[in-house]
PDBQT receptor file of N, H, CA, C and O in Angstrom, charges set to zero:
ATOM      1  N   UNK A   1      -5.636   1.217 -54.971  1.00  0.00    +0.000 N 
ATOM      2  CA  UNK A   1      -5.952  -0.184 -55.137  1.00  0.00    +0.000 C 
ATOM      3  C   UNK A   1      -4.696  -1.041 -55.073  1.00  0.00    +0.000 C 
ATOM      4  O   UNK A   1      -4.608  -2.147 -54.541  1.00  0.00    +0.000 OA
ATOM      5  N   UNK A   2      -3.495  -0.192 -55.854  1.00  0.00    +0.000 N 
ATOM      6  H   UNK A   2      -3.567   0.707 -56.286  1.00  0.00    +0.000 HD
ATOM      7  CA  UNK A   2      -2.238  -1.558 -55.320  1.00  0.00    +0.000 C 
ATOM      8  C   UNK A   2      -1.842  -1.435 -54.610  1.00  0.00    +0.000 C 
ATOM      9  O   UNK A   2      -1.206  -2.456 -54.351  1.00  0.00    +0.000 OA
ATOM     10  N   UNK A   3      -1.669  -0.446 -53.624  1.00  0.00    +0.000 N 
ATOM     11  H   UNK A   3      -2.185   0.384 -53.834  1.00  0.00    +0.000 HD
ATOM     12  CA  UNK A   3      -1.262  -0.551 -52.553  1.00  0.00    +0.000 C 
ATOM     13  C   UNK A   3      -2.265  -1.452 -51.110  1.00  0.00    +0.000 C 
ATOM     14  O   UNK A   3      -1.863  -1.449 -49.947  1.00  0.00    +0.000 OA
ATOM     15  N   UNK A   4      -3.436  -2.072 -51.521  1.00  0.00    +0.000 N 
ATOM     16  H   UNK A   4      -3.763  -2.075 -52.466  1.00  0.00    +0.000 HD
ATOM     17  CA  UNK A   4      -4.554  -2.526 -51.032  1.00  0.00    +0.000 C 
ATOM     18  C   UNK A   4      -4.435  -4.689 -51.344  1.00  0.00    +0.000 C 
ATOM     19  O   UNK A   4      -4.832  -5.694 -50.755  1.00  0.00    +0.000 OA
ATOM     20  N   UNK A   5      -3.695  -4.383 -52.527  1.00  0.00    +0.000 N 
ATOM     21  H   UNK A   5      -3.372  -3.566 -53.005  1.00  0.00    +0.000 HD
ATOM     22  CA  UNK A   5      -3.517  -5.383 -53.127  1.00  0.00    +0.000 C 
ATOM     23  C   UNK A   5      -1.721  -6.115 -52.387  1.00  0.00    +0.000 C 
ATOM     24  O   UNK A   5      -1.402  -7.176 -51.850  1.00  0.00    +0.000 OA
ATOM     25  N   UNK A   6      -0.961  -4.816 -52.777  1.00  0.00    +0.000 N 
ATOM     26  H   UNK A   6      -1.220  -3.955 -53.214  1.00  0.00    +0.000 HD
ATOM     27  CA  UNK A   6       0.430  -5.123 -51.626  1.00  0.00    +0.000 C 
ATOM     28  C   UNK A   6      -0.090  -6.016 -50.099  1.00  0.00    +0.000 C 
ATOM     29  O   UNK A   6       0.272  -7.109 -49.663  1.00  0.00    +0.000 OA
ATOM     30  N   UNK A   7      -1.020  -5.059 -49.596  1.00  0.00    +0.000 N 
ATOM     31  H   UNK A   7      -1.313  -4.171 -49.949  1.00  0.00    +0.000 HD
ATOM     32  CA  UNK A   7      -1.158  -5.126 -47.968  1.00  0.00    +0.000 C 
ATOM     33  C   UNK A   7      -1.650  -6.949 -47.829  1.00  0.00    +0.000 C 
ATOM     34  O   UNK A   7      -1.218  -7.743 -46.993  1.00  0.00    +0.000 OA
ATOM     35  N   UNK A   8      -2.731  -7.247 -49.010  1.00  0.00    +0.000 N 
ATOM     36  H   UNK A   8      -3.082  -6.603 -49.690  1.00  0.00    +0.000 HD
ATOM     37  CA  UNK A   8      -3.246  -8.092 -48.662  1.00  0.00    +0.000 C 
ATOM     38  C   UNK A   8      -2.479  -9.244 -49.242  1.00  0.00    +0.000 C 
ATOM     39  O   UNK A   8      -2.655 -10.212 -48.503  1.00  0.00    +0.000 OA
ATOM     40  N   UNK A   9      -1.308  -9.703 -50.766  1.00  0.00    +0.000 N 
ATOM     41  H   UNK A   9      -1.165  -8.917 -51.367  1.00  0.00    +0.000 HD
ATOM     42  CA  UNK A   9      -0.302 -10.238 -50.322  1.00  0.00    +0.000 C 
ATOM     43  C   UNK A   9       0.641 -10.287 -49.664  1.00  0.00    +0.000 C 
ATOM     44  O   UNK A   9       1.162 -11.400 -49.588  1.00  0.00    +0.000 OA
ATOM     45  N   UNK A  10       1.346  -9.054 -48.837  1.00  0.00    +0.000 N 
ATOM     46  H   UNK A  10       0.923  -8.150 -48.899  1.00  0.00    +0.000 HD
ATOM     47  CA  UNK A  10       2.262  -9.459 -47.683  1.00  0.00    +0.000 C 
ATOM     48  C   UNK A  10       1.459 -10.202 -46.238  1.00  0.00    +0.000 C 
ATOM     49  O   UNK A  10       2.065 -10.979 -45.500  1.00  0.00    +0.000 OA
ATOM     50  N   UNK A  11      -0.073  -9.770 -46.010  1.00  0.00    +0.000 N 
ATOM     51  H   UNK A  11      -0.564  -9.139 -46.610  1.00  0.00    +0.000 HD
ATOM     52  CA  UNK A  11      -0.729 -10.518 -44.859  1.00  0.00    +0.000 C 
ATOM     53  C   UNK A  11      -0.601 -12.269 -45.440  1.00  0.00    +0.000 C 
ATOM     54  O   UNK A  11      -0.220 -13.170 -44.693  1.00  0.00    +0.000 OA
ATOM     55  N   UNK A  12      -0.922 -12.442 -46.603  1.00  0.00    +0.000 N 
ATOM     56  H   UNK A  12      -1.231 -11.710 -47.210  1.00  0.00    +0.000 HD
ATOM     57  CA  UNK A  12      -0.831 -13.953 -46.845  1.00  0.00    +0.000 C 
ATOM     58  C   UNK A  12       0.043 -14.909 -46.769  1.00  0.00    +0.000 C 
ATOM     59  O   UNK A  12      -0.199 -16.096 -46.550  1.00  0.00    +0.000 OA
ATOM     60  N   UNK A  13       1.717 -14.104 -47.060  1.00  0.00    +0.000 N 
ATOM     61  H   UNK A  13       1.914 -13.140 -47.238  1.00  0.00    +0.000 HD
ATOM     62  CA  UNK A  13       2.921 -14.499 -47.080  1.00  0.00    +0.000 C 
ATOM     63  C   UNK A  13       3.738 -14.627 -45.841  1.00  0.00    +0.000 C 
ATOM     64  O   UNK A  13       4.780 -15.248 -45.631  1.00  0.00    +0.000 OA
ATOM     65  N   UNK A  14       2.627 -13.504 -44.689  1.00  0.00    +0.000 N 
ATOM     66  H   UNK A  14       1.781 -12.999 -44.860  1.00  0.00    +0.000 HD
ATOM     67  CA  UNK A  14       3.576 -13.460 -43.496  1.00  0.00    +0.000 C 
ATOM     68  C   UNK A  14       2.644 -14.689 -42.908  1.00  0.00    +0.000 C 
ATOM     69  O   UNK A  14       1.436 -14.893 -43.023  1.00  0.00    +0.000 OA
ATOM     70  N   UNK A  15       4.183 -15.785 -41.904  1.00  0.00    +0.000 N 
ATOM     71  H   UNK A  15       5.164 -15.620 -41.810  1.00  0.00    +0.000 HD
ATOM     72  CA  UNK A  15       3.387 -16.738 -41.272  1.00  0.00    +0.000 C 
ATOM     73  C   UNK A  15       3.372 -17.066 -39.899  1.00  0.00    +0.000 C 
ATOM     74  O   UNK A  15       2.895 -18.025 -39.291  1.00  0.00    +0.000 OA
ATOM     75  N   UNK A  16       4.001 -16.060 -39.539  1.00  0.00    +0.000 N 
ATOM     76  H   UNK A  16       4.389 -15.281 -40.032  1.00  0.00    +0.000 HD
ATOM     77  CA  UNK A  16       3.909 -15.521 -37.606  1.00  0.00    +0.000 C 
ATOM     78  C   UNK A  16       2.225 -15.705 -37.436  1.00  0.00    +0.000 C 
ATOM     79  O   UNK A  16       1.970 -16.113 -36.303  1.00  0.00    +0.000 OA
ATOM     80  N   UNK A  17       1.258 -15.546 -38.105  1.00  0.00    +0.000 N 
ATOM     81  H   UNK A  17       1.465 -15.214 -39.025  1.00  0.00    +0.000 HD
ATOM     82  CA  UNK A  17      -0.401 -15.263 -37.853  1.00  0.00    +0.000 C 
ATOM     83  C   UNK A  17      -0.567 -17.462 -38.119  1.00  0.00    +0.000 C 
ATOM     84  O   UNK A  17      -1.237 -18.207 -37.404  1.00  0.00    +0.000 OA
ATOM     85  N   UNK A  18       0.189 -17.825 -39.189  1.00  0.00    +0.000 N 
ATOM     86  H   UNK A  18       0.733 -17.220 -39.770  1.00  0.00    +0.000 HD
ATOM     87  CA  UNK A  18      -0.519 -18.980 -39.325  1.00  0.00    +0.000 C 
ATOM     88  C   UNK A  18       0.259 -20.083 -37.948  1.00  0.00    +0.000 C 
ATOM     89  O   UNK A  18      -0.347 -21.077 -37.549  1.00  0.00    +0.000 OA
ATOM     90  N   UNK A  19       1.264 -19.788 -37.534  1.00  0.00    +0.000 N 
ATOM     91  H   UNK A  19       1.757 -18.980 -37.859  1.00  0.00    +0.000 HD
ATOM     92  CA  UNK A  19       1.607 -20.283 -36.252  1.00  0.00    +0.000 C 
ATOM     93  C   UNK A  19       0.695 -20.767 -35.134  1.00  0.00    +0.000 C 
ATOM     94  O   UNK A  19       0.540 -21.819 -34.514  1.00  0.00    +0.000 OA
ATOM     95  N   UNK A  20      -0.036 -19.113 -35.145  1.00  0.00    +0.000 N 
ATOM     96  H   UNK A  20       0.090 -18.259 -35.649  1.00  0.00    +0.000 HD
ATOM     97  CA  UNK A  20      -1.029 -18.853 -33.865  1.00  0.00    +0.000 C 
ATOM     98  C   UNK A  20      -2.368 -20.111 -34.214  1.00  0.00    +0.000 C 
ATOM     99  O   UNK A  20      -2.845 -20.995 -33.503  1.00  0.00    +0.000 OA
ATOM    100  N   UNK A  21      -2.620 -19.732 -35.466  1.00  0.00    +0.000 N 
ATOM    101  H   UNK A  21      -2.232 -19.014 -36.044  1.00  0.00    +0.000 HD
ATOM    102  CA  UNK A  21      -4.032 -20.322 -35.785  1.00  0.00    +0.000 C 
ATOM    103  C   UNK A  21      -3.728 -22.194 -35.513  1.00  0.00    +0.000 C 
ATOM    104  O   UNK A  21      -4.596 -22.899 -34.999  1.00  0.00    +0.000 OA
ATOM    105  N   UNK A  22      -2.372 -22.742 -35.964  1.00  0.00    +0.000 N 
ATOM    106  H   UNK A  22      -1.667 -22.169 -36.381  1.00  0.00    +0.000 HD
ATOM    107  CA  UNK A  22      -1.948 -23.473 -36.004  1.00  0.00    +0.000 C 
ATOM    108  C   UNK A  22      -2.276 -24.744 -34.611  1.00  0.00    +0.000 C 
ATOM    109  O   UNK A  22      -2.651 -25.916 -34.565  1.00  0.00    +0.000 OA
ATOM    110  N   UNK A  23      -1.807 -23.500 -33.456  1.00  0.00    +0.000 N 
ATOM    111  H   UNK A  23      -1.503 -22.548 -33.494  1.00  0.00    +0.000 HD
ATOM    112  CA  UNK A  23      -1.675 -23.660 -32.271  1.00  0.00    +0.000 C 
ATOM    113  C   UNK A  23      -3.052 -23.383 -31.666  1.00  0.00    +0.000 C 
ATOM    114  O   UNK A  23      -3.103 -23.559 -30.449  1.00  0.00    +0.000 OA
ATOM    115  N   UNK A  24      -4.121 -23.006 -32.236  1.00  0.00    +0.000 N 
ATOM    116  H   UNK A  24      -4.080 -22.863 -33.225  1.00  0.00    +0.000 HD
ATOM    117  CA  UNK A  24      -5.297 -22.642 -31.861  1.00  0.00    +0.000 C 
ATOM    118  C   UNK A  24      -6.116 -24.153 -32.100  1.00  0.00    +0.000 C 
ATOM    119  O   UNK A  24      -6.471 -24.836 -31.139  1.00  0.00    +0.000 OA
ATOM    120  N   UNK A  25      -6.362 -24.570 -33.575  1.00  0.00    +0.000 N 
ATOM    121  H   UNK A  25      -6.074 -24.015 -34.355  1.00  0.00    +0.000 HD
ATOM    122  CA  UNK A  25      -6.499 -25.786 -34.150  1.00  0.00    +0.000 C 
ATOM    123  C   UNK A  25      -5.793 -26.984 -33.093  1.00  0.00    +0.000 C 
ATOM    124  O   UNK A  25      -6.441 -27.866 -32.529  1.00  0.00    +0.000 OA
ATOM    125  N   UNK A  26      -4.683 -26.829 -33.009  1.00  0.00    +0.000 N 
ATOM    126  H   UNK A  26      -4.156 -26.113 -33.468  1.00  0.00    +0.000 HD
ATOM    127  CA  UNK A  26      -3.993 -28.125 -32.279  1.00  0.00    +0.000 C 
ATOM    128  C   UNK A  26      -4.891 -28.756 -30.901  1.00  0.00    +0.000 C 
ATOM    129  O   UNK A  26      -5.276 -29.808 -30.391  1.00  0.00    +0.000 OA
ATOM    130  N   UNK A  27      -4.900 -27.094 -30.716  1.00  0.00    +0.000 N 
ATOM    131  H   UNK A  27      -4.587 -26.239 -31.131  1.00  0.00    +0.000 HD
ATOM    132  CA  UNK A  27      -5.326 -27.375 -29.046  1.00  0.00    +0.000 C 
ATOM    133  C   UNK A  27      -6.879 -27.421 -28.730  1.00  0.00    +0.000 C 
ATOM    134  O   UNK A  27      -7.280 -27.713 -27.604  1.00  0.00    +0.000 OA
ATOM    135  N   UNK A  28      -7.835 -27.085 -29.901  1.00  0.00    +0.000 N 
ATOM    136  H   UNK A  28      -7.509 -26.848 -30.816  1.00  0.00    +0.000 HD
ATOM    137  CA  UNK A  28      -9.076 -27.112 -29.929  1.00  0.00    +0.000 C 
ATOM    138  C   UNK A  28      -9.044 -29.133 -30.669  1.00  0.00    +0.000 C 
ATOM    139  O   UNK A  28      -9.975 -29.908 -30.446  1.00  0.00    +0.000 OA
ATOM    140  N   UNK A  29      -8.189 -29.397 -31.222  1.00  0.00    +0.000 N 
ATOM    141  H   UNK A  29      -7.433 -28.767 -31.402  1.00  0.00    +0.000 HD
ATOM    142  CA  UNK A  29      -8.092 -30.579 -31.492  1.00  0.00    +0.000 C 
ATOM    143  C   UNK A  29      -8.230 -31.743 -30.006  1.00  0.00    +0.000 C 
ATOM    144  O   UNK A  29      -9.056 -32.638 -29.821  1.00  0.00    +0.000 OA
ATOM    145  N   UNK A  30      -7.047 -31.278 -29.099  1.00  0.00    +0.000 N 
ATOM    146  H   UNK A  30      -6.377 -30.551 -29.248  1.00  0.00    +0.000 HD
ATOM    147  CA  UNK A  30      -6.716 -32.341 -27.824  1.00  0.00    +0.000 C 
ATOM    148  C   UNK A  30      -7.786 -31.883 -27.211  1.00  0.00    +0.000 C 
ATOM    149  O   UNK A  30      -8.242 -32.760 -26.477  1.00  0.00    +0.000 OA
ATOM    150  N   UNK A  31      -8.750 -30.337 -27.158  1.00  0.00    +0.000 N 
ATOM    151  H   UNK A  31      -8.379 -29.624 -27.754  1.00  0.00    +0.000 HD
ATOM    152  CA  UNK A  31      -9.588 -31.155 -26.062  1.00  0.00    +0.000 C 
ATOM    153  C   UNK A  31     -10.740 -31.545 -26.565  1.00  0.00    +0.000 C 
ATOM    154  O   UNK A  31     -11.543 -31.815 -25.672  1.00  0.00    +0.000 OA
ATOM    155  N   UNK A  32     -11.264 -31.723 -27.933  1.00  0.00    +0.000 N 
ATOM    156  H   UNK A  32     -10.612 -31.503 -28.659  1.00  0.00    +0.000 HD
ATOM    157  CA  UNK A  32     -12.146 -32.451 -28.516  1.00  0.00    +0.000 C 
ATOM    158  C   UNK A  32     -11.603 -34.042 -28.497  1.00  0.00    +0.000 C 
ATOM    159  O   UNK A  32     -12.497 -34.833 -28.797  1.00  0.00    +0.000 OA
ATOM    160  N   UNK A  33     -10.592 -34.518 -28.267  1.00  0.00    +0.000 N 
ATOM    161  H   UNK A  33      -9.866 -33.876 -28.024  1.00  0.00    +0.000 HD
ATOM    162  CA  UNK A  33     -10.455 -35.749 -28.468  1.00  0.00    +0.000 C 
ATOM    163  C   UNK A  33     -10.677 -36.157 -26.713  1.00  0.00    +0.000 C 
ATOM    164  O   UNK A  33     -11.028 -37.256 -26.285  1.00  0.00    +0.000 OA
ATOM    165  N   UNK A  34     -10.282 -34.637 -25.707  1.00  0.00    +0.000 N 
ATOM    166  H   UNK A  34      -9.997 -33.744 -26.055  1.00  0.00    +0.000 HD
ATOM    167  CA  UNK A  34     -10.054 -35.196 -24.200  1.00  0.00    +0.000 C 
ATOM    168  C   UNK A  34     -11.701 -35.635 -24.189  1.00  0.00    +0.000 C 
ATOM    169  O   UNK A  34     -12.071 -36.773 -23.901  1.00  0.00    +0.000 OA
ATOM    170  N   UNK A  35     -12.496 -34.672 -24.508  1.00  0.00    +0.000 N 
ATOM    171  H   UNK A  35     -12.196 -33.748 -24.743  1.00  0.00    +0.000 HD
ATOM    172  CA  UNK A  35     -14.169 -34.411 -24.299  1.00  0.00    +0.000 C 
ATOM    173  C   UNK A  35     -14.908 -36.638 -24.591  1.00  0.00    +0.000 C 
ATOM    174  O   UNK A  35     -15.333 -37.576 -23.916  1.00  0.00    +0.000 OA
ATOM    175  N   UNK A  36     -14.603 -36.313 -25.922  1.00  0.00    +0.000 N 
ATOM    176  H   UNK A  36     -14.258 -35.551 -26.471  1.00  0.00    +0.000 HD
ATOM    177  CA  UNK A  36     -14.747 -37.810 -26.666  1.00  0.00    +0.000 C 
ATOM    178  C   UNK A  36     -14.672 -38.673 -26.162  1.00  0.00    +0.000 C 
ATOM    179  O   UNK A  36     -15.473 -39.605 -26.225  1.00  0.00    +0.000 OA
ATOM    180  N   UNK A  37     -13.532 -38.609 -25.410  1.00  0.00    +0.000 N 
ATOM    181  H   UNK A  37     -12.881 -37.851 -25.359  1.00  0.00    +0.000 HD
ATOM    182  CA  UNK A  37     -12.700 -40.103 -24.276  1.00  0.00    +0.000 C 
ATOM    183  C   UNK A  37     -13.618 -40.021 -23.521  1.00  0.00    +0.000 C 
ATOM    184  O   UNK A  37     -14.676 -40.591 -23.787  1.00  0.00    +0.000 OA
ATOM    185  N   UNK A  38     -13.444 -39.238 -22.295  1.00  0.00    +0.000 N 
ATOM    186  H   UNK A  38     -12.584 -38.775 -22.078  1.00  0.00    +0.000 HD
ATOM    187  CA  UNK A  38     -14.558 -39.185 -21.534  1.00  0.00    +0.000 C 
ATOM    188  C   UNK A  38     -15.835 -39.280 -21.382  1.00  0.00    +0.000 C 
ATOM    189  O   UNK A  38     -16.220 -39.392 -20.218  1.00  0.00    +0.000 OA
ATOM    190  N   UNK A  39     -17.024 -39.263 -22.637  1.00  0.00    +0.000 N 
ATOM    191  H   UNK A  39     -16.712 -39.172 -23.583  1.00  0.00    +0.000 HD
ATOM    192  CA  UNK A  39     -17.505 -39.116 -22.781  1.00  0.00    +0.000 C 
ATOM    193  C   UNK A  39     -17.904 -40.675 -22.569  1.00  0.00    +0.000 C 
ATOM    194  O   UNK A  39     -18.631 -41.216 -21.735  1.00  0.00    +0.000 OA
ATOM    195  N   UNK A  40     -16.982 -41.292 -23.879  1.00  0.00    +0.000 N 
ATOM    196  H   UNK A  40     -16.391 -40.853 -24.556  1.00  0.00    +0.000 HD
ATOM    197  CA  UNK A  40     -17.727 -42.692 -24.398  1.00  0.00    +0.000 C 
ATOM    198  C   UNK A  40     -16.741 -43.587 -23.451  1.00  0.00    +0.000 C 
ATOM    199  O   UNK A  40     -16.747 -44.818 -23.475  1.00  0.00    +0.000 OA
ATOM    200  N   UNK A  41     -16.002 -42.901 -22.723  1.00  0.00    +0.000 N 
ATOM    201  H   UNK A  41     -15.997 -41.901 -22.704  1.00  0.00    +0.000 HD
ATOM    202  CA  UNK A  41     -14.962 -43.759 -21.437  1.00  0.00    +0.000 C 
ATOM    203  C   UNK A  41     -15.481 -43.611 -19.856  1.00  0.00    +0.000 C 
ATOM    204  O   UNK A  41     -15.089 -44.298 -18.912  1.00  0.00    +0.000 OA
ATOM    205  N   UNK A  42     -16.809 -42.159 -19.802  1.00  0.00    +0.000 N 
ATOM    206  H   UNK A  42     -17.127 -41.601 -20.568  1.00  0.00    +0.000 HD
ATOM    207  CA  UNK A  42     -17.173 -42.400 -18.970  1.00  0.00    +0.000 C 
ATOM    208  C   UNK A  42     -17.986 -43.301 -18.149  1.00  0.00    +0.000 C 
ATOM    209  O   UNK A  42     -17.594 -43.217 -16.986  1.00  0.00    +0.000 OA
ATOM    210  N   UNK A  43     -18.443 -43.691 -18.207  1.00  0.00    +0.000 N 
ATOM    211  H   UNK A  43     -18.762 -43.760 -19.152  1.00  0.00    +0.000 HD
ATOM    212  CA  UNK A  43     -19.928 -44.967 -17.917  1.00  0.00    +0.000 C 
ATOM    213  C   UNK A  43     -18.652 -45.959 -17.491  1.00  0.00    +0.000 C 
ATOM    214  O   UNK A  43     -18.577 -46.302 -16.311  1.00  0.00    +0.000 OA
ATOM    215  N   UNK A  44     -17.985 -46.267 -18.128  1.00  0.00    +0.000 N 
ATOM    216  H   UNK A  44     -18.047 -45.988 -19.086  1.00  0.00    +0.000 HD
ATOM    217  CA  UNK A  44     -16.613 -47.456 -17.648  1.00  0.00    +0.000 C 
ATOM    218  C   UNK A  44     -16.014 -47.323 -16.955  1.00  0.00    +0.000 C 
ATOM    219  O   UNK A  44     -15.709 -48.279 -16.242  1.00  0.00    +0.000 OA
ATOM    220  N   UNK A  45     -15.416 -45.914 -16.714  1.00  0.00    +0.000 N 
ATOM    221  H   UNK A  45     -15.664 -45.138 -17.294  1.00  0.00    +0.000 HD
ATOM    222  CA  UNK A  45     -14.523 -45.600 -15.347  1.00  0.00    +0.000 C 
ATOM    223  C   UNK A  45     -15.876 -45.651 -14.416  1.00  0.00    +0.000 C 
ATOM    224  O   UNK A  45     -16.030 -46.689 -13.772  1.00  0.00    +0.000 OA
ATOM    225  N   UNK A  46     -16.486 -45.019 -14.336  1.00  0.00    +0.000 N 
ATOM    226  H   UNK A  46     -16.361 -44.176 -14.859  1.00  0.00    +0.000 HD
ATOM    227  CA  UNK A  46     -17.526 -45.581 -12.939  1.00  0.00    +0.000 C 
ATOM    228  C   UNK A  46     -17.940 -46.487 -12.654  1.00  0.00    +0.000 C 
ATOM    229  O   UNK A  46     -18.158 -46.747 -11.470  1.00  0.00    +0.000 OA
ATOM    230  N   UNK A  47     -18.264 -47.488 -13.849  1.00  0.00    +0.000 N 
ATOM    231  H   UNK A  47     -18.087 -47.277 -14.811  1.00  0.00    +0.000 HD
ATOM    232  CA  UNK A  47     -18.278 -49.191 -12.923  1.00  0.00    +0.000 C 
ATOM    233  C   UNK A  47     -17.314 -49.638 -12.522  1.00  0.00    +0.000 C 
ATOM    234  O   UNK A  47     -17.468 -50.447 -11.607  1.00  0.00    +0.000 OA
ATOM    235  N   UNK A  48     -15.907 -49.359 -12.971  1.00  0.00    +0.000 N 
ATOM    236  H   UNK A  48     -15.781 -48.702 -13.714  1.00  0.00    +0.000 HD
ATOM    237  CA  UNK A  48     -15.072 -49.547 -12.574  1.00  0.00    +0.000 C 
ATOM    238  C   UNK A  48     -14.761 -49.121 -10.825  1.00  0.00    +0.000 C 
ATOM    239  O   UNK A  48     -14.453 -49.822  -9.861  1.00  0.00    +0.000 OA
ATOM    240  N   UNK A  49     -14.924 -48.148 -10.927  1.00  0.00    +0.000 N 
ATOM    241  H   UNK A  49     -15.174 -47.579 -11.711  1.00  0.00    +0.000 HD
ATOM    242  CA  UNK A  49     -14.446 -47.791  -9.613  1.00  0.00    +0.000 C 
ATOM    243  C   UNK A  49     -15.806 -47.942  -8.504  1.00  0.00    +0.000 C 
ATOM    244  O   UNK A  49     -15.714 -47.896  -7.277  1.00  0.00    +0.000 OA
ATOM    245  N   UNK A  50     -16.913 -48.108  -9.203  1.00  0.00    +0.000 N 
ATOM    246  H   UNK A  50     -16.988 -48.144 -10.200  1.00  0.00    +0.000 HD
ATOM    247  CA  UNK A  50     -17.843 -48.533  -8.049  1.00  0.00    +0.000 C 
ATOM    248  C   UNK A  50     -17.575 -50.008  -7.998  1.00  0.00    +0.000 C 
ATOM    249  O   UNK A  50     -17.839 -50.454  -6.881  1.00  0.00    +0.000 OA
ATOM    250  N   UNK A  51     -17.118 -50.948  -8.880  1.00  0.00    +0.000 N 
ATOM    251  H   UNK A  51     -16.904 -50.585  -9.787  1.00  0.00    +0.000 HD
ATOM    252  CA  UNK A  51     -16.789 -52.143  -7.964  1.00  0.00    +0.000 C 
ATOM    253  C   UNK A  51     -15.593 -52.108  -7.391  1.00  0.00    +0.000 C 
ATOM    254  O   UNK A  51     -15.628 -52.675  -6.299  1.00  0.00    +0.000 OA
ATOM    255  N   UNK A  52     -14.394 -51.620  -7.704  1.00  0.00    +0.000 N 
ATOM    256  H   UNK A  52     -14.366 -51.159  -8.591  1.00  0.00    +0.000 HD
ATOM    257  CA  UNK A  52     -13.475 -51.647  -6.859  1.00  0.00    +0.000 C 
ATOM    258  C   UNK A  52     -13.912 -51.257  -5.082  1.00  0.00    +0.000 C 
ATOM    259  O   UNK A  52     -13.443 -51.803  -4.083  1.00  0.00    +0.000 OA
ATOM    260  N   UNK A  53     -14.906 -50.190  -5.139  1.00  0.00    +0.000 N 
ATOM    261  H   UNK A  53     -15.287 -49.746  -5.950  1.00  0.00    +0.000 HD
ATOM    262  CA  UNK A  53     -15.133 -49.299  -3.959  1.00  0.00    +0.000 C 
ATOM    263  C   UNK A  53     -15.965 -50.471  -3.005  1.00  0.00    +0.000 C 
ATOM    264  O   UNK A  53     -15.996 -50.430  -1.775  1.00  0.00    +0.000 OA
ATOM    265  N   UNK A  54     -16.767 -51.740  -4.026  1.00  0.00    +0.000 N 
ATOM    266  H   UNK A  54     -16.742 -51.773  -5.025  1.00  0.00    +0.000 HD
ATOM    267  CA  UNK A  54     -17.635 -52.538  -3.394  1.00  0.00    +0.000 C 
ATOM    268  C   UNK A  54     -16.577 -53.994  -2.993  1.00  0.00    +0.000 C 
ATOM    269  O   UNK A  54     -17.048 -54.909  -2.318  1.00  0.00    +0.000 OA
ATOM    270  N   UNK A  55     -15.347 -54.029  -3.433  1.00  0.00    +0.000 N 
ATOM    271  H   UNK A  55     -14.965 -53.286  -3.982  1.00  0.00    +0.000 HD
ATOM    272  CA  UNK A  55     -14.585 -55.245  -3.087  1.00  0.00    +0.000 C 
ATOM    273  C   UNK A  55     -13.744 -54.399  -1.708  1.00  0.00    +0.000 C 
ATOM    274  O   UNK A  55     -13.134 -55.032  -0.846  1.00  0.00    +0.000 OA
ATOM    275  N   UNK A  56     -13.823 -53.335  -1.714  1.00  0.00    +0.000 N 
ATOM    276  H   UNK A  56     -14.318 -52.821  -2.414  1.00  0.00    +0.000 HD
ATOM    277  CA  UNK A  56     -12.879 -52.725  -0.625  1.00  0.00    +0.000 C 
ATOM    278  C   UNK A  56     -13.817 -53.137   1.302  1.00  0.00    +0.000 C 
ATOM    279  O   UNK A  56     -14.876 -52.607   1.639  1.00  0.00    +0.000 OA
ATOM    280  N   UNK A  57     -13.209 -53.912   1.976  1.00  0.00    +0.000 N 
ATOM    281  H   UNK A  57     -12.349 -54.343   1.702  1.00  0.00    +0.000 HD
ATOM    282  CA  UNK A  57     -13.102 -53.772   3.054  1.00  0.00    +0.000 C 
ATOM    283  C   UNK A  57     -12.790 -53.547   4.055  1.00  0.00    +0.000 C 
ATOM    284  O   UNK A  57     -11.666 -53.775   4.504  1.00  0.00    +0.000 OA
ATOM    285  N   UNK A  58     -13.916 -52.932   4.776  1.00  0.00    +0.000 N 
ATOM    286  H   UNK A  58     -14.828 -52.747   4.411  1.00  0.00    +0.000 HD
ATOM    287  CA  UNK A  58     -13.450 -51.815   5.925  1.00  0.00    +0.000 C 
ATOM    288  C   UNK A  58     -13.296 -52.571   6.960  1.00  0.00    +0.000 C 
ATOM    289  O   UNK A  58     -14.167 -53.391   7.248  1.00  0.00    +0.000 OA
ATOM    290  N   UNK A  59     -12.096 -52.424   7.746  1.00  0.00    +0.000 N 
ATOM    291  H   UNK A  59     -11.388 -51.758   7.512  1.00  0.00    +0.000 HD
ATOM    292  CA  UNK A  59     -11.664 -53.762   8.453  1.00  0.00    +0.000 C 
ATOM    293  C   UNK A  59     -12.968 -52.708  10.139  1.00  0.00    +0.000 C 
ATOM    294  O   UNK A  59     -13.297 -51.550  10.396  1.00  0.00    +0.000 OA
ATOM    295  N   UNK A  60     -13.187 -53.983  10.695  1.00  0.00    +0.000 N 
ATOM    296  H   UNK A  60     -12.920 -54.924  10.487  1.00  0.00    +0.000 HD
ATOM    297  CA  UNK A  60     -14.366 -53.416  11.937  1.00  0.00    +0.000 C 
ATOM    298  C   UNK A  60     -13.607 -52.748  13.218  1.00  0.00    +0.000 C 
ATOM    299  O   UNK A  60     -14.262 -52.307  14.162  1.00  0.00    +0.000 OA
TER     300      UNK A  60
């Protein structure tokens, strides 16, 4: 049992593992915020660029 008890305070103390998770979080963070943008930014970039596409003239 203490040697069970050792294993599982040196896993808590070592922080090479909380780095990873760190970097896992971060990056599950940017693309929940990329998703979001797009989401509630999409509908705007396409009117956008469908009127730009409707002021564009094609010379004859």
């Amino acid at each position: 049992m203490k040697n069970f008890k050792e294993k599982v305070v040196a896993f808590l103390r070592d922080e090479e593992g909380l780095e990873l998770s760190e970097y896992a979080v971060a990056g599950a963070l940017i693309v929940l915020g990329a998703v979001a943008a797009f989401t509630l930014l999409g509908g705007n970039v396409a009117t956008v660029i469908d009127t730009i596409a409707k002021k564009i003239v094609v010379p004859a």
